[in-house]
Structures are given as C-alpha cells and as structure tokens.
BALOBA-1460 file (C-alpha; in Angstrom, 3 decimals):
// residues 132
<rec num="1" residu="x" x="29.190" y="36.913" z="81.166"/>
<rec num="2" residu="x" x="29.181" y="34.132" z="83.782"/>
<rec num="3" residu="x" x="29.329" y="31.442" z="81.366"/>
<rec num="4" residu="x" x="32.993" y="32.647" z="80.037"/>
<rec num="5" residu="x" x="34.278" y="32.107" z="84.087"/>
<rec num="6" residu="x" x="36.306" y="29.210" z="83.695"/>
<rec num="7" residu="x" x="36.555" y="28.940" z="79.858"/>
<rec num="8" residu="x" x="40.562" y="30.086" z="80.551"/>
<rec num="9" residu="x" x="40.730" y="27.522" z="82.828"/>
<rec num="10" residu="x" x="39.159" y="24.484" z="81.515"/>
<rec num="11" residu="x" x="41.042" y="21.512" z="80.887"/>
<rec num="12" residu="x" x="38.588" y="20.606" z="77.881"/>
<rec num="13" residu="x" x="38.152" y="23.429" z="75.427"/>
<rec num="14" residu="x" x="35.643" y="22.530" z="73.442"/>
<rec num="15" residu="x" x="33.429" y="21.463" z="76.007"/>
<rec num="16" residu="x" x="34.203" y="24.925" z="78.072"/>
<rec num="17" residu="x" x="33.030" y="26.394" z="74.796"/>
<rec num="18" residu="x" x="30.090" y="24.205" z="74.408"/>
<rec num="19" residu="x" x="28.806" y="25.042" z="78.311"/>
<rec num="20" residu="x" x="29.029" y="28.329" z="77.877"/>
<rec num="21" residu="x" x="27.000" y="28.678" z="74.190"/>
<rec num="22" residu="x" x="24.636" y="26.744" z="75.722"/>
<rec num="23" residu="x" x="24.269" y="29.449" z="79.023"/>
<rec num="24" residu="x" x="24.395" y="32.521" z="76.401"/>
<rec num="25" residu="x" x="22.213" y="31.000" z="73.438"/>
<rec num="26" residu="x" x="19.828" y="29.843" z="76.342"/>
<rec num="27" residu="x" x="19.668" y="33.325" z="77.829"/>
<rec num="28" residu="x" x="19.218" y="34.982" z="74.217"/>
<rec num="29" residu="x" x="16.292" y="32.380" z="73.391"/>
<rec num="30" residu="x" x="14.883" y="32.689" z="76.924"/>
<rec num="31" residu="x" x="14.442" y="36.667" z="78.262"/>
<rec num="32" residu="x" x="11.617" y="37.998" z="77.019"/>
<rec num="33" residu="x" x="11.839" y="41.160" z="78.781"/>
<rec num="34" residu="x" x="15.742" y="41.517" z="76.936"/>
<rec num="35" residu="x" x="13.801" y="40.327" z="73.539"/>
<rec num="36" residu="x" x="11.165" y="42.744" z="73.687"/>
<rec num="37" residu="x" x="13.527" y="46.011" z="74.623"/>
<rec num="38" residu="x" x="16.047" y="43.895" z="71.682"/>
<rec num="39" residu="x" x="12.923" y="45.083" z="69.385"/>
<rec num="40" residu="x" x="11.865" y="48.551" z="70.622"/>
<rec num="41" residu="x" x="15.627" y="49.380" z="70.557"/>
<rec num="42" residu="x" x="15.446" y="48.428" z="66.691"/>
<rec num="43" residu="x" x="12.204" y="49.828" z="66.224"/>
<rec num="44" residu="x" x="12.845" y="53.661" z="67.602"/>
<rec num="45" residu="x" x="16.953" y="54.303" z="66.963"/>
<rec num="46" residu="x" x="15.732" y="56.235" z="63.691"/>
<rec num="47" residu="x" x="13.861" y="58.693" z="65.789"/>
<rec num="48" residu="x" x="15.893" y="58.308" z="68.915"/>
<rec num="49" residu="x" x="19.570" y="58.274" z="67.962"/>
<rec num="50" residu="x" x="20.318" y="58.231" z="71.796"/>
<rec num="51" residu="x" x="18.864" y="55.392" z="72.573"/>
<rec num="52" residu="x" x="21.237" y="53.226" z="70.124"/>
<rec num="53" residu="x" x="24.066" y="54.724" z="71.685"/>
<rec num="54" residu="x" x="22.651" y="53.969" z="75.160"/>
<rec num="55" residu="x" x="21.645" y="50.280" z="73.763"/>
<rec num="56" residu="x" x="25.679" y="50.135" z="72.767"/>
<rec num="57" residu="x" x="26.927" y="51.039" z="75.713"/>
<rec num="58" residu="x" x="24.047" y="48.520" z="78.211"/>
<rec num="59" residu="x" x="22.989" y="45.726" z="75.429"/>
<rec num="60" residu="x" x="25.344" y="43.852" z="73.200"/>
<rec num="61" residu="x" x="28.381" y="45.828" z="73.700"/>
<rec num="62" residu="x" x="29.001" y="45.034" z="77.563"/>
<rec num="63" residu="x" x="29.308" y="41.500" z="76.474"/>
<rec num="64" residu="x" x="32.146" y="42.277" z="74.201"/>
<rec num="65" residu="x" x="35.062" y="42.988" z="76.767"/>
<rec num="66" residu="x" x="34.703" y="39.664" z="78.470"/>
<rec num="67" residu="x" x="34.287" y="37.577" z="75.484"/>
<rec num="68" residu="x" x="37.392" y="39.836" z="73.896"/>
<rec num="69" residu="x" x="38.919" y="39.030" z="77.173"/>
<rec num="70" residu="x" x="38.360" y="35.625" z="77.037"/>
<rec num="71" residu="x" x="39.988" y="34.964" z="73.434"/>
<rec num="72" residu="x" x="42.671" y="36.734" z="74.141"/>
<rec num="73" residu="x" x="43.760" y="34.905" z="76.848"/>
<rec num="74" residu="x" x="43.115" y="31.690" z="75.618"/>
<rec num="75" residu="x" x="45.521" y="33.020" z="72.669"/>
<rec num="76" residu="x" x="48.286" y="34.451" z="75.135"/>
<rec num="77" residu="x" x="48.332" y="30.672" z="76.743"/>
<rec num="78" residu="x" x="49.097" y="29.085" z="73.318"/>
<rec num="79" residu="x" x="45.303" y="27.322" z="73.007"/>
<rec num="80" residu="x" x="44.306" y="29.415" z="71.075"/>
<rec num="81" residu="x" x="45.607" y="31.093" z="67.401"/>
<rec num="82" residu="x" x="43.353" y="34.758" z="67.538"/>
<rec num="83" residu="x" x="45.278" y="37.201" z="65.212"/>
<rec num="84" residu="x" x="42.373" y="39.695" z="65.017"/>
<rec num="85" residu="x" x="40.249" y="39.546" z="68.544"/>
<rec num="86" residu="x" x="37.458" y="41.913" z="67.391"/>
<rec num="87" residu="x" x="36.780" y="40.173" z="64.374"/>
<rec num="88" residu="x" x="36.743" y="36.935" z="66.336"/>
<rec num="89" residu="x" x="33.983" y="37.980" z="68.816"/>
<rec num="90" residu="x" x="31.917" y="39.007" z="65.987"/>
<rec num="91" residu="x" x="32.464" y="35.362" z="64.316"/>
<rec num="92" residu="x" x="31.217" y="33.540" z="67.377"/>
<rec num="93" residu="x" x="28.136" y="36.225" z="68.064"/>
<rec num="94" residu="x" x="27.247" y="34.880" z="64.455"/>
<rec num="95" residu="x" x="27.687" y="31.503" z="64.913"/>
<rec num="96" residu="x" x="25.754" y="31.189" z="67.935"/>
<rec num="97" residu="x" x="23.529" y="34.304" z="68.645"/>
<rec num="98" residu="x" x="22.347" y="35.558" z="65.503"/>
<rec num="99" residu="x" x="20.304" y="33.107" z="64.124"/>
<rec num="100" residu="x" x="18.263" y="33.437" z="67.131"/>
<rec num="101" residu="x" x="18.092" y="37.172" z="67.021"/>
<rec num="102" residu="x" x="17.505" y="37.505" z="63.045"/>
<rec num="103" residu="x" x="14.833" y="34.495" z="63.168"/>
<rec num="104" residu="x" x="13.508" y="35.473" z="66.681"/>
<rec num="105" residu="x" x="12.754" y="39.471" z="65.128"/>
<rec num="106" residu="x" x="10.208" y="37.620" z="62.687"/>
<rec num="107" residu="x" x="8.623" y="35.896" z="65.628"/>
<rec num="108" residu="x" x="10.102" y="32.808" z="64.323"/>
<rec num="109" residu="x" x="11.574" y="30.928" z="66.979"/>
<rec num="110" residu="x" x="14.655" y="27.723" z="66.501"/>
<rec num="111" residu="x" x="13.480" y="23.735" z="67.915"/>
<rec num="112" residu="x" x="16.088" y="23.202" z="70.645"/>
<rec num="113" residu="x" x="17.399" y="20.673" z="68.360"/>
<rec num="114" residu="x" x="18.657" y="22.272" z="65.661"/>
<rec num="115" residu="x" x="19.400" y="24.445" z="68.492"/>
<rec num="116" residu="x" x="21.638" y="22.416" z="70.055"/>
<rec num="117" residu="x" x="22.909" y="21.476" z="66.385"/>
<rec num="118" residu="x" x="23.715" y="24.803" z="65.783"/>
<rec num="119" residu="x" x="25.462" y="25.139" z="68.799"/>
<rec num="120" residu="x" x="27.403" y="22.179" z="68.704"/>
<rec num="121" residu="x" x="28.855" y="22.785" z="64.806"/>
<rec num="122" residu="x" x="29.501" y="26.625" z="65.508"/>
<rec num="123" residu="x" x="31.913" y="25.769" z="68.548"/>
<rec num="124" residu="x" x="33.083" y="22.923" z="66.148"/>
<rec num="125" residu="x" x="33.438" y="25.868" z="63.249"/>
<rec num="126" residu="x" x="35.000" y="28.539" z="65.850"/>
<rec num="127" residu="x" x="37.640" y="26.335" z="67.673"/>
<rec num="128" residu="x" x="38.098" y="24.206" z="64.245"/>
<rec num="129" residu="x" x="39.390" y="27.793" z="62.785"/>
<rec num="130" residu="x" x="41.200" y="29.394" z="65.690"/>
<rec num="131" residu="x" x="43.155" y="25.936" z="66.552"/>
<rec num="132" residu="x" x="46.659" y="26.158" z="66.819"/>
C-alpha cells in the first residue's frame, strides 16, 4: 500500500498514520469498481468457494503483509509496543475500514466529516494503545 511508504520513516507518527488512513479510507470510500466486485465476492462465495479463496489471496489479504510489515517495524525501532502483529492489523482494518465496508454493503454511505472524525480518533485509539 503506497500510503504505508514512509510511515517507518516519519518523524511525526501520528500524522504518518493520519496521511496514510486518509489515502486507504479514501480509496475504500472511492473505487467503485473494488466496491462492486467487494459485493459480488460476498454475494457468490456460498456457491463459488473458489472465488473466496481467490478474493483472499487478490482483495484484502495482499494488504496485510505491508501493513504487518509496517507495525512490525515501527515495533523493532522502539515506536512502537506490538506484542501480537496479526491481531494489530485487524484492530486498525476496524478502526478505519470497516465502518465503511459494513455501512457501504447497505448502500449507506459515511459524510466526510464524521469521516474524517472517525479517522482522526481511530489513529488516536490505535497509536494511544500501541504507545510505548
């Protein structure tokens, strides 16, 4: 994910963290065409088994390694206190991604301000936990 680039880097954490959220929740809220397979996917793995597995291995799950990656290097330079990786990715996919997913499935879609609130107060919740 480009956004994570120069999280490792940043001097600023939070505001790293807050770019980046922005980038990804604006790319969730935005691509229709990744919205609309999002639903087929959901509507079809009963019948087609495959296609979840496929869906795993091309959707949501080739995001996972870099954001892993991310968190765990931010923990091996001391910024960061991440004592279980995979349960931290899942944290911040449900901070920041899931309300749009879960409300967007209903065809209910989030203002960009509370938006933006949510954004702000799950990097707040995620780097308020995982602070050293």
């Amino acid at each position: 994910m480009a956004a994570l680039d120069g999280l490792t880097r940043a001097d600023d954490l939070r505001e790293a963290f807050l770019a980046a959220a922005r980038a990804w929740v604006d790319a969730v809220r935005t691509d229709q065409h990744m919205s609309a397979l999002r639903q087929l996917v959901a509507r079809e793995i009963h019948r087609f088994p495959s296609l979840g597995k496929a869906w795993e291995q091309h959707g949501p799950e080739s995001h996972h390694p870099a954001v892993a990656g991310a968190l765990r290097e931010l923990a091996e330079q001391g910024r960061l206190a991440i004592p279980d990786t995979e349960a931290a990715v899942i944290q911040l996919y449900s901070l920041l991604v899931f309300p749009h997913l879960v409300f967007g499935a209903y065809g209910t879609d989030i203002s960009d301000d509370l938006t933006e609130r949510l954004i702000v107060a799950g990097v707040d919740m995620f780097l308020g936990y995982y602070a050293v």
